[in-house]
VEXZA-963334 format. One line per field, with one value per residue (C-alpha): residue in one letter; chain; x, y negated, z. Coordinates in pm, 1 decimal. Example, Ala and Ser with C-alpha at 12.3 -4.5 7.8 and 13.67 -1.06 7.14 Angstrom:
BEGIN
r <- [A, S]
c <- [A, A]
east <- [1230.0, 1367.0]
north <- [450.0, 106.0]
up <- [780.0, 714.0]
This chain:
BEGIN
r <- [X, X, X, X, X, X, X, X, X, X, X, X, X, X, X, X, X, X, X, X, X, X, X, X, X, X, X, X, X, X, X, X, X, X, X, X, X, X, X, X, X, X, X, X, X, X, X, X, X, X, X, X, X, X, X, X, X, X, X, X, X, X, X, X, X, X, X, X, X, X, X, X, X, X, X, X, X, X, X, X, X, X, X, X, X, X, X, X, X, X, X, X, X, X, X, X, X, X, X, X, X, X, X, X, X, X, X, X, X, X, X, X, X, X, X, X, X, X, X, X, X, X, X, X, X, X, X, X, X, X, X, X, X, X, X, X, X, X, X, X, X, X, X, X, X, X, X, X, X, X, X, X, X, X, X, X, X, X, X, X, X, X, X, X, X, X, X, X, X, X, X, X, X, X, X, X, X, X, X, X, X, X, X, X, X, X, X, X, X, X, X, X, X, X, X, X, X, X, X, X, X, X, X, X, X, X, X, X, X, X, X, X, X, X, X, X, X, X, X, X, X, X, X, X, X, X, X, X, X, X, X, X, X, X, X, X, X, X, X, X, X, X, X, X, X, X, X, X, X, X, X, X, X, X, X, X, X, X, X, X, X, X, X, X, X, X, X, X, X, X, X, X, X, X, X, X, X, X, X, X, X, X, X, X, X, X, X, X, X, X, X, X, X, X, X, X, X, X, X, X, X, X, X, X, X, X, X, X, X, X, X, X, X, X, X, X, X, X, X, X, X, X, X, X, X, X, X, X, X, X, X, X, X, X, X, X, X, X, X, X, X, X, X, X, X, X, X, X, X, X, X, X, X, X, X, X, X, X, X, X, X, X, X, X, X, X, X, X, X, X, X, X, X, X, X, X, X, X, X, X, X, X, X, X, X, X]
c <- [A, A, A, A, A, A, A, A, A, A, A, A, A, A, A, A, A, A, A, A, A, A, A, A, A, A, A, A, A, A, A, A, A, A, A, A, A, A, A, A, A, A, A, A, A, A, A, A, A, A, A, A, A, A, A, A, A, A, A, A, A, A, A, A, A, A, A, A, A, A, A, A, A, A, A, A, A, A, A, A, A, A, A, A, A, A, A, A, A, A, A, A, A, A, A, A, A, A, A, A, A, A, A, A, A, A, A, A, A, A, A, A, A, A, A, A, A, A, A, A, A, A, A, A, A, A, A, A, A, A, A, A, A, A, A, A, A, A, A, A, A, A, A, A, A, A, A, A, A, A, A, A, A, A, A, A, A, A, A, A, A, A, A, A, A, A, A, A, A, A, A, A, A, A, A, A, A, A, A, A, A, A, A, A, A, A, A, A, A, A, A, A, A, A, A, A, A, A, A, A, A, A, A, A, A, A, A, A, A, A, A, A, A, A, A, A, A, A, A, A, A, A, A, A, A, A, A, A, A, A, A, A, A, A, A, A, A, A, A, A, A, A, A, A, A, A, A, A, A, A, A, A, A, A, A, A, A, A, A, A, A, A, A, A, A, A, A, A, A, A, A, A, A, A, A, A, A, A, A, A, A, A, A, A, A, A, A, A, A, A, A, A, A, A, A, A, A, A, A, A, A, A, A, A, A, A, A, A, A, A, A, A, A, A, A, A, A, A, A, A, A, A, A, A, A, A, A, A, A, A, A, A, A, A, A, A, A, A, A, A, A, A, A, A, A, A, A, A, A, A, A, A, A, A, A, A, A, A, A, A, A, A, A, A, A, A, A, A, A, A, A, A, A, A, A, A, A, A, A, A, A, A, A, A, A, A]
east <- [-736.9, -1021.4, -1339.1, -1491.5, -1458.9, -1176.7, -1038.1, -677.3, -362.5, -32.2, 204.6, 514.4, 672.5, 577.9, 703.7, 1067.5, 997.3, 904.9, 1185.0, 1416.0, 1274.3, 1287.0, 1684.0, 1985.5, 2163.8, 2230.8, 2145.8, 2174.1, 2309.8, 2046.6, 2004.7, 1971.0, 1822.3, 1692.8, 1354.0, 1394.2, 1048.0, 1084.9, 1408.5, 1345.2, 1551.0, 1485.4, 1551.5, 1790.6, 1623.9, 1693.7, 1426.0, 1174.7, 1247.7, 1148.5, 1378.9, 1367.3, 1557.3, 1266.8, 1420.9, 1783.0, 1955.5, 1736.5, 1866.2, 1715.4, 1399.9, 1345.9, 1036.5, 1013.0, 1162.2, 1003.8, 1276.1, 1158.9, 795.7, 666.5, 691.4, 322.5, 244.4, -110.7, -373.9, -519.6, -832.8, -800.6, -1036.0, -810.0, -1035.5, -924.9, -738.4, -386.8, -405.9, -110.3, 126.2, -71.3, -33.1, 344.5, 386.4, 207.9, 392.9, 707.1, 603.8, 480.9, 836.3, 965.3, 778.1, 711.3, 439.4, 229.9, -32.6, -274.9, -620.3, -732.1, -1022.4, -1051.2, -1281.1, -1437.7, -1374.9, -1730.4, -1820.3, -1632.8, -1695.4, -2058.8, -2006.3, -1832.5, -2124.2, -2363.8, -2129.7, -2126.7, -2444.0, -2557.3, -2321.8, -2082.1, -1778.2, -1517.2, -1235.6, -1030.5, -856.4, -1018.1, -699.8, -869.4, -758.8, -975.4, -1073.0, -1492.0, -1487.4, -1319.4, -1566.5, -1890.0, -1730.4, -1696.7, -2031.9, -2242.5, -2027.8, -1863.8, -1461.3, -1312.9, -1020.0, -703.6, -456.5, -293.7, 15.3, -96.4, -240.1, 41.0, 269.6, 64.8, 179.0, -71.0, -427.3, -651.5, -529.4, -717.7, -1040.3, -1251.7, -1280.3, -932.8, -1126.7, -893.7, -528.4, -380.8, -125.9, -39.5, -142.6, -260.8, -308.9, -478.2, -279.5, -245.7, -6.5, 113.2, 340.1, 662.4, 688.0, 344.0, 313.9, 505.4, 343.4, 238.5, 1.7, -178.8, -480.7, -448.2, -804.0, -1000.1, -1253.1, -1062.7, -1009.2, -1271.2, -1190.9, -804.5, -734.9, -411.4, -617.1, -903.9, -960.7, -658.7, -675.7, -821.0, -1014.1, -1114.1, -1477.5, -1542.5, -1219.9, -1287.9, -1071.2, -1211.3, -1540.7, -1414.1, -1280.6, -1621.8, -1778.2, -1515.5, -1667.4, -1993.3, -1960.4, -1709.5, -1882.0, -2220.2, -2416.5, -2529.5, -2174.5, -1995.7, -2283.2, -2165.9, -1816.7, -1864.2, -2030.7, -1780.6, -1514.7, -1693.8, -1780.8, -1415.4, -1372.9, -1215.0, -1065.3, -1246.7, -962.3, -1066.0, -857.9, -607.5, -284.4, -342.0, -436.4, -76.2, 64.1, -82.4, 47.4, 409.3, 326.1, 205.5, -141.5, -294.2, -121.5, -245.8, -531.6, -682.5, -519.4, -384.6, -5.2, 152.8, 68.2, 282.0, 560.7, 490.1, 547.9, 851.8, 1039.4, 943.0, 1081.4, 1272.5, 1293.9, 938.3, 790.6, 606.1, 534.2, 304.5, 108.2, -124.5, -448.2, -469.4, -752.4, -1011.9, -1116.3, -824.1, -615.7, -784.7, -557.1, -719.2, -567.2, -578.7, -590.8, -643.7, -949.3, -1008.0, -1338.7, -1592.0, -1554.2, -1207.2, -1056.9, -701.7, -709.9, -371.3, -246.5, -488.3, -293.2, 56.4, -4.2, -136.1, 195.5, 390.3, 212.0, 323.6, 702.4, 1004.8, 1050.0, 635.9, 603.3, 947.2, 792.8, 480.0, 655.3, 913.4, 708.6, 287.6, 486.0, 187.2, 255.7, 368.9, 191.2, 451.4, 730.9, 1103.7, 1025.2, 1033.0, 800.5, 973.8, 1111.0, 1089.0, 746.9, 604.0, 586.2, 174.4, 277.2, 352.4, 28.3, -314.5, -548.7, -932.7, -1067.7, -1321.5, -1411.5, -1262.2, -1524.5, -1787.0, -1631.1, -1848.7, -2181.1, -2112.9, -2448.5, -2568.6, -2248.7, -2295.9, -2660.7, -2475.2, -2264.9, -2523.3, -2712.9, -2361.8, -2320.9, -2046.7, -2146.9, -1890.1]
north <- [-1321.3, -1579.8, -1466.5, -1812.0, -1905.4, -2166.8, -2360.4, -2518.0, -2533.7, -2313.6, -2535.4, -2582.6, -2686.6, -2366.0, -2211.4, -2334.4, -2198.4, -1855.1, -1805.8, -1874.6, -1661.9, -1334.9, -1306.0, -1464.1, -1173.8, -1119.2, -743.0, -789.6, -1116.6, -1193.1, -1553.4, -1790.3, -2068.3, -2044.3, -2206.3, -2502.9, -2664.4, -2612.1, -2543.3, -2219.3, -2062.9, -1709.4, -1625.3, -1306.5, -970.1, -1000.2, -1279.9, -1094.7, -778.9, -715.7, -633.0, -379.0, -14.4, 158.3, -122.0, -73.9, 94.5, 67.4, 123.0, -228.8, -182.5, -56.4, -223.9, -550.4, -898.0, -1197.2, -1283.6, -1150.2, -1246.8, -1567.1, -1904.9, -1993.2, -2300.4, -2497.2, -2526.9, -2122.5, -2096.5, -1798.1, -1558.9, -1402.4, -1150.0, -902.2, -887.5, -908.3, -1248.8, -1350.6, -1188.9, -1273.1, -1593.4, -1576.8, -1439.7, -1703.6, -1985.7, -1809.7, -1778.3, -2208.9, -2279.6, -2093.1, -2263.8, -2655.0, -2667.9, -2398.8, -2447.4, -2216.0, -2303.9, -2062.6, -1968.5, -1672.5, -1447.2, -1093.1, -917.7, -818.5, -1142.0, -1299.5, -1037.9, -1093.6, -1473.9, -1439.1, -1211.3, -1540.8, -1778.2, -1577.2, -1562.1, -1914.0, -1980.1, -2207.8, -1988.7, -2170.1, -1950.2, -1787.9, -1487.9, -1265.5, -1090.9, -834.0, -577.6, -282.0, -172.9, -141.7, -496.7, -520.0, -212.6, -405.7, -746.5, -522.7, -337.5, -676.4, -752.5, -1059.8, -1018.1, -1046.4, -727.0, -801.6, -767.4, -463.2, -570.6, -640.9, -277.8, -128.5, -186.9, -27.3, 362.2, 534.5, 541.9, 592.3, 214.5, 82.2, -21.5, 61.7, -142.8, -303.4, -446.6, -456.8, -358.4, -247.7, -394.7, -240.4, 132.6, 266.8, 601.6, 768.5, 1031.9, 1177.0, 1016.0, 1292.0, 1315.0, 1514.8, 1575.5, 1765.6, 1892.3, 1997.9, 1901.2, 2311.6, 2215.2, 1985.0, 2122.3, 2079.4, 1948.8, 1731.7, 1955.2, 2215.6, 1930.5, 2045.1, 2402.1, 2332.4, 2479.7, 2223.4, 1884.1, 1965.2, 1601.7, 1483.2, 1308.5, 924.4, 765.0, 396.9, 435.3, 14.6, -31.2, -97.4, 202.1, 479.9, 343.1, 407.9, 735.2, 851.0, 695.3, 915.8, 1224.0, 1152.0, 1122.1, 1427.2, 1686.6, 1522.0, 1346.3, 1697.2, 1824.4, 1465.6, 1411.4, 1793.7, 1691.0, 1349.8, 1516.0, 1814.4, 1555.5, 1371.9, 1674.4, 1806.9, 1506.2, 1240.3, 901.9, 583.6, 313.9, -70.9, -25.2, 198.7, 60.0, 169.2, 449.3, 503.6, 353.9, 569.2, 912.1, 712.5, 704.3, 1055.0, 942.2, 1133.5, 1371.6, 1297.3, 1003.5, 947.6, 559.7, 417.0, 518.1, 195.0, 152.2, 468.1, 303.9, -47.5, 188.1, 327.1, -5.0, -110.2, 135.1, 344.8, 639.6, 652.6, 1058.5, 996.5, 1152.4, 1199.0, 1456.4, 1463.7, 1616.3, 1762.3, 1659.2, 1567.6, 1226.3, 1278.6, 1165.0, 868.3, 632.5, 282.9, -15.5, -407.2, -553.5, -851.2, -879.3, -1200.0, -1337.9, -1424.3, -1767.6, -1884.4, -2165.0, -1956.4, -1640.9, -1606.6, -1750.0, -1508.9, -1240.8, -1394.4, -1445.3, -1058.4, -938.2, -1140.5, -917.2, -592.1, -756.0, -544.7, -838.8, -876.3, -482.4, -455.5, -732.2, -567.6, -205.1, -340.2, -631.2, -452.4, -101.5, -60.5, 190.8, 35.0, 82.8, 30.8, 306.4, 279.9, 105.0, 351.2, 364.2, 290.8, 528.9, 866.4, 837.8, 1099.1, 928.4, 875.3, 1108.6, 1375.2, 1319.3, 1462.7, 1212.3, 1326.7, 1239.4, 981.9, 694.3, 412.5, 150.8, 370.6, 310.3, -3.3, 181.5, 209.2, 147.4, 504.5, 566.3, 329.5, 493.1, 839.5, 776.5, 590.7, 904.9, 1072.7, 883.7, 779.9, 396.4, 135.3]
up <- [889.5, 944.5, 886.9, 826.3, 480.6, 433.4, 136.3, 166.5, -88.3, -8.9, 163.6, -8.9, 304.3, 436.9, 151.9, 268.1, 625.7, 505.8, 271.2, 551.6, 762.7, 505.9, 533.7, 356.9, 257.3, -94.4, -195.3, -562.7, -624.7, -875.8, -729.6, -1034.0, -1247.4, -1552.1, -1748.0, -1924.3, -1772.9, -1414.7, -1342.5, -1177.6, -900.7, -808.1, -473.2, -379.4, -336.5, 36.2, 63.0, -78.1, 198.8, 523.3, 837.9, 1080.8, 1110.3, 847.1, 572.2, 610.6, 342.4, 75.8, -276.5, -507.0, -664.8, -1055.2, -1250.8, -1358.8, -1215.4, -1168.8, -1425.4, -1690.1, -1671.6, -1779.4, -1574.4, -1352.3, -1445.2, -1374.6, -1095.6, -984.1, -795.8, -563.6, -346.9, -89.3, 99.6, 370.5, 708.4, 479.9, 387.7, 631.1, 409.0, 75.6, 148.0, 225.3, -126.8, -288.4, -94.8, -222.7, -567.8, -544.0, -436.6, -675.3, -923.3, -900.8, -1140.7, -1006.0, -741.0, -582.6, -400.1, -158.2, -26.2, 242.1, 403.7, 422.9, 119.2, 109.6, 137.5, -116.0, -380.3, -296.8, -305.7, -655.1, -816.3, -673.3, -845.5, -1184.1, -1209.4, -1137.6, -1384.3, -1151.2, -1093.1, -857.6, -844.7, -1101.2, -936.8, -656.1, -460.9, -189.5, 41.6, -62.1, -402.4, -295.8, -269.4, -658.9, -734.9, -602.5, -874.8, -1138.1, -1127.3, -1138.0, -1460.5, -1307.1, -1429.4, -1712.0, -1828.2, -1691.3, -2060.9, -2126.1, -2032.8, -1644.4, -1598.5, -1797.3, -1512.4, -1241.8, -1258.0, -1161.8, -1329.9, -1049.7, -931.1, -1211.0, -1229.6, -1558.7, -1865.5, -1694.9, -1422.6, -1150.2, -1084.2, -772.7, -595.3, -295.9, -156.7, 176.7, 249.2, 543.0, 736.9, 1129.6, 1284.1, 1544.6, 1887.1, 1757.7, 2155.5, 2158.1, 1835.6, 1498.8, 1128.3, 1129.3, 1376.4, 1198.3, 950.9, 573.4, 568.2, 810.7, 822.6, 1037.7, 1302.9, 1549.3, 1531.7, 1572.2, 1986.8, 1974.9, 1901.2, 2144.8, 2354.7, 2265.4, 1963.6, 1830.6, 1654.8, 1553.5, 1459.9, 1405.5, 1170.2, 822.9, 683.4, 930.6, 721.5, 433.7, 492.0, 650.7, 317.6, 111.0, 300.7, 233.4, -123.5, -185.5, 82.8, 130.9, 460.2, 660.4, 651.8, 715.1, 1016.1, 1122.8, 1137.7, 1309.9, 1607.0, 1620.6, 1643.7, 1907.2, 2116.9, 2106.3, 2296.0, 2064.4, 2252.8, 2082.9, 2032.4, 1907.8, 1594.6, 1445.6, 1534.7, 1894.2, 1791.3, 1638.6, 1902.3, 2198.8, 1975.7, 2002.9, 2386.1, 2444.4, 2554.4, 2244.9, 2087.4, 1735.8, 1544.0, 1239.7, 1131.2, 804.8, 699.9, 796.3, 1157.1, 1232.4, 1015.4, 1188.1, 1551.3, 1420.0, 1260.1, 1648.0, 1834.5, 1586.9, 1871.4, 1953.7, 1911.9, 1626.3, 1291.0, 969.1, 858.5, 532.1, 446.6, 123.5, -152.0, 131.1, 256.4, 527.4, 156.2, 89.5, -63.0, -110.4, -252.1, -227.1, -563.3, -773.7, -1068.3, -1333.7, -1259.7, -1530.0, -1661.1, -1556.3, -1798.4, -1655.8, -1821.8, -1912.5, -1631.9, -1410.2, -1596.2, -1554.8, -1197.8, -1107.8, -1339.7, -1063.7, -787.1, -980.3, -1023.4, -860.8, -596.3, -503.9, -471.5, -250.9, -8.8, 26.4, 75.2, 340.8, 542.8, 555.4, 495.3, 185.0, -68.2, -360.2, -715.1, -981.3, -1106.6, -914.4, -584.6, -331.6, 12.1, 330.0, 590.3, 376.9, 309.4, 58.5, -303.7, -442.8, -658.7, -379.6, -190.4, -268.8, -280.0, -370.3, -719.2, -650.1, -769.9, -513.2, -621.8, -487.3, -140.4, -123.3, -62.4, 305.2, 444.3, 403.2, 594.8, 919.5, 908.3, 923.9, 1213.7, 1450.8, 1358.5, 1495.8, 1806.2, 1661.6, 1571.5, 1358.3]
């Protein structure tokens, strides 16, 4: 993801390319035309699904097709913010060659920056962009609390299953989940070995200098932030420095992180669900495993999502265009290519992954995840600097 700001339509060409490159196997043999205007042609279910050993198998997805939502047609203005936007884009070039009168300008950057960027543009009264699709729900959280959306309509955040993945007064819906979790060497230790909370970490004999952490990512933020707000700033500063004086390995992000606990050189890490998954659709034989925390910030789940801005001329078509992110096809591409958590009813999580519903997330607010500079002053005061 570019962290530069830049505007540029969806290829349709590219489109072509990436729809090749998804699979040609019919699972469901729903290809088919239909629409009178366009001529639509839905691709097969195996186009919209990933590849590797985690995805094989899969039983087709429940919710709703593409198929039975309405056509996109018209121009759409979109904010894509966050280090996803590789496969956000792929969608939306799959959902322009899907439809021939629908075209989508991006724009991309830092989800912070955008949503700060769109609050700006709201209130000087020259909104550019209709739809703001970002990677973490703080960034939607920071939109909605300077009043610059518009409620998605009922039947948008209808179709997202679980309540806590939607923003008040309708301001948001999620579209794809990610929950933190300790990836863990099967070789060195079992899932009894692993704490129930976080906090027990330090104290834990079996973790002592052997486990990682990826103190500059942009989720490790978050979950510190999550801490601060559920058990307060002395106790998260406590933990920070226990961590770091039981000798906890500093890794540049957290997919080495997971992938060192696949190696043996930790023997467990603090990292988002998916790397672990992305290690294991890799090397389906590598030592590794999940564990959970229970109800702490060790459950965070967070969620990309998409929000109307304030002013679009494209309501409906805002709202047409999110119900496409929550369709059975969308939510199965984002579950079996970025391994996210998906956020409608009857698509399942990849590689026996716990359901939402069997995980303990803590009851907080996600929006307030965006107040993260009383957290980076917390962990300089840690040693422990993002």
């Amino acid at each position: 993801m570019n962290e530069g700001s830049e505007e540029r339509g969806v290829s349709r060409r590219n489109a072509l390319r990436v729809g090749a490159g998804l699979g040609v196997t019919s699972l469901a043999g729903c290809l088919g035309l239909f629409g009178d205007d366009q001529n639509v042609e839905i691709p097969a279910l195996s186009e919209f699904r990933g590849s590797g050993s985690l995805v094989e198998g899969r039983p087709a997805p429940g919710g709703t097709s593409i198929e039975d939502l309405p056509d996109l047609s018209g121009d759409l203005a979109l904010y894509i913010g966050g280090g996803e936007g590789g496969i956000y884009y792929e969608f939306v070039e799959m959902l322009q060659n899907i439809y021939s009168d629908f075209e989508v300008h991006t724009t991309d950057n830092a989800s912070s920056s955008l949503a700060e960027t769109i609050v700006e543009e709201v209130d000087a009264g020259a909104s550019r962009a209709d739809v703001f699709w970002s990677i973490d729900a703080s960034s939607l959280g920071f939109v909605a609390a300077n009043d610059a959306y518009e409620p998605l309509s009922d039947e948008v955040v209808d179709m997202v299953a679980n309540g806590q993945f939607v923003g008040d007064d309708k301001a948001w819906a999620g579209v794809a989940g990610r929950a933190r979790a300790v990836p863990y060497n099967t070789d060195e230790l079992s899932e009894s070995d692993i704490p129930n909370t976080v906090q027990d970490f330090p104290s834990t004999d079996a973790l002592q200098g052997t486990v990682g952490w990826a103190p500059t990512y942009g989720a490790f933020k978050s979950f510190v932030t999550a801490m601060r707000l559920i058990n307060g700033e002395d106790a998260t500063r406590e933990w920070l420095v226990a961590m770091r004086e039981a000798g906890t390995e500093r890794h540049g992000n957290e997919y080495a992180v997971s992938q060192s606990v696949a190696e043996g050189s930790l023997a467990a890490g603090f990292a988002n669900h998916y790397y672990a998954m992305r290690v294991k659709n890799q090397q389906p034989d590598a030592p590794i495993d999940l564990a959970f925390t229970e109800g702490d910030a060790g459950a965070l789940i967070n969620v990309a999502g998409a929000l109307k801005i304030q002013g679009t001329q494209r309501g409906d078509l805002v709202d047409d265009f999110v119900r496409h992110l929550l369709s059975a096809e969308a939510q199965e591409y984002f579950a079996t290519v970025s391994f996210a958590y998906p956020m409608i009813g009857g698509v399942e999580p990849v590689g026996g992954l716990p359901s939402i519903d069997e995980l303990s997330p803590p009851d907080i607010d996600l929006a307030e995840l965006a107040d993260i500079e009383p957290t980076l002053d917390l962990m300089d005061e840690a040693g422990v600097s993002g």
